[in-house]
C-alpha positions in Angstrom: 0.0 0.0 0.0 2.8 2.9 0.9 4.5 2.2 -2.7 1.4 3.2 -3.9 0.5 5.6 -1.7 4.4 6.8 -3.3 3.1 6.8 -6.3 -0.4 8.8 -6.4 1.4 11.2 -4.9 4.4 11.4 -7.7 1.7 12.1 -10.2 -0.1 15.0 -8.1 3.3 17.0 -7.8 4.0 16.3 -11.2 0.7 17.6 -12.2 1.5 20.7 -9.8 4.6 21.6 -10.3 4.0 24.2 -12.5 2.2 26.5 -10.3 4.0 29.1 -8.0 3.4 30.1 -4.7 4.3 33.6 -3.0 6.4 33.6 0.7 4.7 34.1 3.8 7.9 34.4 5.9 9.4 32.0 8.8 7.7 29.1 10.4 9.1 30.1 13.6 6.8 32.7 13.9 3.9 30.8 14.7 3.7 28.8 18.0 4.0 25.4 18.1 1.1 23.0 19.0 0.7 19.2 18.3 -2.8 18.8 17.2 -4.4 15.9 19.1 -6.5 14.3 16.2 -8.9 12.7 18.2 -9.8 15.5 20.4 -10.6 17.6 17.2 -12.2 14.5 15.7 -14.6 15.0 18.8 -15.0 18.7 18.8 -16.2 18.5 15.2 -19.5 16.0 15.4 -20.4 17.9 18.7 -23.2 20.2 17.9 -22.8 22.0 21.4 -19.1 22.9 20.5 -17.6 26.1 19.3 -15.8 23.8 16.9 -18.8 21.2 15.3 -17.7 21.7 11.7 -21.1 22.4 9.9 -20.9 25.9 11.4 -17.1 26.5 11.3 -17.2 25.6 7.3 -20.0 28.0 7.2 -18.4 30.9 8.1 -15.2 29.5 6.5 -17.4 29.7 3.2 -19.5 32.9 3.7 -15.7 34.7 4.3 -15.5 35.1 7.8 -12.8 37.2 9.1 -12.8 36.9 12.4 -11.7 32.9 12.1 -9.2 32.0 14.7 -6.1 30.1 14.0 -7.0 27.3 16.5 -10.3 27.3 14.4 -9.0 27.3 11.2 -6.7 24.2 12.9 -10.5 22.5 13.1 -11.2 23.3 9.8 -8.5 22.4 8.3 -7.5 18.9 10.2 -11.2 18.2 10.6 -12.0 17.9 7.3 -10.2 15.0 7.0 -13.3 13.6 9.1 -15.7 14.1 6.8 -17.3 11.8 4.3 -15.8 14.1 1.5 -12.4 13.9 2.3 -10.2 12.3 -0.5 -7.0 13.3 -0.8 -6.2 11.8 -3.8 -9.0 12.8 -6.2 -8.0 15.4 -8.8 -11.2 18.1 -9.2 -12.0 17.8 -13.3 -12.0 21.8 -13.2 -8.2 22.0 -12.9 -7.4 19.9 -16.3 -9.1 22.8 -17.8 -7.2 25.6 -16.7 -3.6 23.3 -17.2 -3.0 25.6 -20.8 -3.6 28.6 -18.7 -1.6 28.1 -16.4 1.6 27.3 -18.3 1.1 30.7 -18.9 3.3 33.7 -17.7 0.5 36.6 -18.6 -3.2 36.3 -18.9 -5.5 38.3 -20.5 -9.1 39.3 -18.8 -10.4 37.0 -20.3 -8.4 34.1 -19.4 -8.6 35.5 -15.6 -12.7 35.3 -15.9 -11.4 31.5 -17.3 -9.0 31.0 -14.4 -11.6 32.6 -11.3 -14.4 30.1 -12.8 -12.7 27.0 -12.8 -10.7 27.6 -9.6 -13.4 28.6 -7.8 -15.0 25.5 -8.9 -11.9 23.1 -8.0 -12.4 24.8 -4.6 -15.8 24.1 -4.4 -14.5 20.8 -4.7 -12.3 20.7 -1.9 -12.2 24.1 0.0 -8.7 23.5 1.2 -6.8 23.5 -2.3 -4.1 26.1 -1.6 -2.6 26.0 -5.1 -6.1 27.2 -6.8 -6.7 29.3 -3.8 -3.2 31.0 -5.0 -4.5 31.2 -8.6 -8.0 32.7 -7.7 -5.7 35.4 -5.6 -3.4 36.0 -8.7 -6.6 36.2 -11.4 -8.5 39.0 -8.6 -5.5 40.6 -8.2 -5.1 41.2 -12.3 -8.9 42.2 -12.6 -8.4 45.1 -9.9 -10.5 43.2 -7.8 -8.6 43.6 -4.7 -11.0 43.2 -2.3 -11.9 40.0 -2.8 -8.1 38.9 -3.5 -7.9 39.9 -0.3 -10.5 37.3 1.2 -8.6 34.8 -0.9 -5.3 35.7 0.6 -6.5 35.7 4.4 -7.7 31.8 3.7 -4.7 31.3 2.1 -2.6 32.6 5.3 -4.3 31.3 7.7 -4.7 27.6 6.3 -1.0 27.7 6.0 -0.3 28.9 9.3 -2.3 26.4 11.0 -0.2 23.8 8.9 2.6 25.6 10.5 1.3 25.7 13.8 1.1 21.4 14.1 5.0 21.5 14.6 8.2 23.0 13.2 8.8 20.2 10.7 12.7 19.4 12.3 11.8 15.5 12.9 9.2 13.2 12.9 7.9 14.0 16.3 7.0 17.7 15.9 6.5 17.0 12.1 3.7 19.1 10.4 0.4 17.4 9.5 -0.9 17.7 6.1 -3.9 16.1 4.7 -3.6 16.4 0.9 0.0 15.1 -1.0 1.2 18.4 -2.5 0.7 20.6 0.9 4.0 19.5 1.4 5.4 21.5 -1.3 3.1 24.2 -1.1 4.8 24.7 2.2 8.0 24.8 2.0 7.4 27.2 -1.3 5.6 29.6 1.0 8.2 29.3 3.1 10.7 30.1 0.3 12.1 27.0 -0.3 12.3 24.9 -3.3 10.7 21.3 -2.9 13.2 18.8 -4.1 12.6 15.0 -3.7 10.8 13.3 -0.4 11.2 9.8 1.5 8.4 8.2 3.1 9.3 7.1 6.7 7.8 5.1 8.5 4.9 4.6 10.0 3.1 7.7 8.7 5.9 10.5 7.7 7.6 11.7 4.7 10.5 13.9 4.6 11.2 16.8 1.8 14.3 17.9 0.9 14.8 21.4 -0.2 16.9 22.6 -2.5 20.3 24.1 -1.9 19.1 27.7 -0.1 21.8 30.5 1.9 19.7 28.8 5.3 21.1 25.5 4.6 18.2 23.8 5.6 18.1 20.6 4.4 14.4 19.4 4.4 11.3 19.2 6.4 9.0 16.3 7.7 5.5 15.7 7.8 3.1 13.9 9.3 0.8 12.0 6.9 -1.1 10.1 9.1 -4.7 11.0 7.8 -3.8 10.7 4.0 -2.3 6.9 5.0 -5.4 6.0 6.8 -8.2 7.6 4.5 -6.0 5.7 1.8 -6.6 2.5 3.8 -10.0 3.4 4.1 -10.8 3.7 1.1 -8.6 2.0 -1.6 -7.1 -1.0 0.4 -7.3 -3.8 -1.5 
């Protein structure tokens, strides 16, 4: 099951690669908290909690503002929970916009193009942070600033609370990601250069980096919840 676990996840990042994302700064800025899975697993299905998820992805959706980190935590580790979650399906709406974004300009057109299909990919899984990136770019070239700037608080915030499951030095205080290519989109943010990864056992991978005036060497991450939603679901 992990070689092909190894292998889905090849063909996502080559199917990525292309994109770009901006930086966001230093990890180390964010505190550092271990997300206990089950206790958000529980917060989530309670109706009577701040957290039950119906709510939180509600106000997620209608562009809440005032979304804390630790809520955007539930949000973002939670929906691994629900029936939805898949973190290997590919939305159709991105093969669409593949020519597009091969492309280094974009005309108003193409940007009406790239908002509709990214918003639809989104649609399809709220968490995507490299269509979330492109709906931020294609605002930005329409003037549309405002909304751009929605786009770009999701964008931060969902990163940070990545950031804010460890600092990614070893498997213990590794960050948890729920989809195969938040790994790069991570370290990109962080202004690093994915390079190649190694899965580790039981549930991490490690990424290198490329060669960077930090000399960091690479980052790990905790992949529990892809591994067992992959059991889950396509186990033979």
């Amino acid at each position: 099951m992990k070689n092909n676990y190894i292998s889905a996840k090849y063909i996502l990042y080559i199917i990525f690669c292309t994109l770009l994302f901006g930086n966001t700064g230093s990890a180390q800025e964010i505190e550092m908290d271990i997300p206990n899975l089950k206790r958000i697993e529980s917060s989530i299905r309670d109706f009577n909690s701040e957290m039950y998820y119906p709510r939180l992805m509600r106000r997620y959706i209608n562009n809440d503002t005032t979304l804390t980190l630790n809520e955007f935590r539930h949000l973002y580790l939670g929906y691994s929970f629900q029936e939805s979650y898949n973190p290997y399906r590919i939305s159709p709406h991105i093969e669409k916009l593949a020519n597009l974004y091969a492309r280094y300009e974009h005309s108003t057109t193409e940007c009406d193009s790239i908002i509709k299909y990214a918003t639809l990919a989104v649609d399809d899984f709220p968490f995507d942070l490299r269509q979330i990136n492109m709906l931020i770019y294609a605002y930005k070239q329409k003037k549309m600033k405002d909304i751009a700037a929605i786009w770009e608080y999701k964008l931060k915030n969902i990163v940070n609370a990545i950031l804010s499951t460890g600092n990614g030095e070893k498997p213990e205080t590794a960050w948890y990601v729920i989809y195969p290519t938040h790994e790069y989109d991570v370290v990109n943010r962080m202004g690093f250069t994915g390079a190649k990864y190694t899965f580790i056992e039981p549930t991490f991978d490690y990424l290198e980096v490329e060669k960077n005036p930090l000399n960091v060497k690479g980052y790990y991450f905790n992949v529990s919840r892809i591994l067992q939603e992959y059991d889950r679901k396509y186990k033979d």
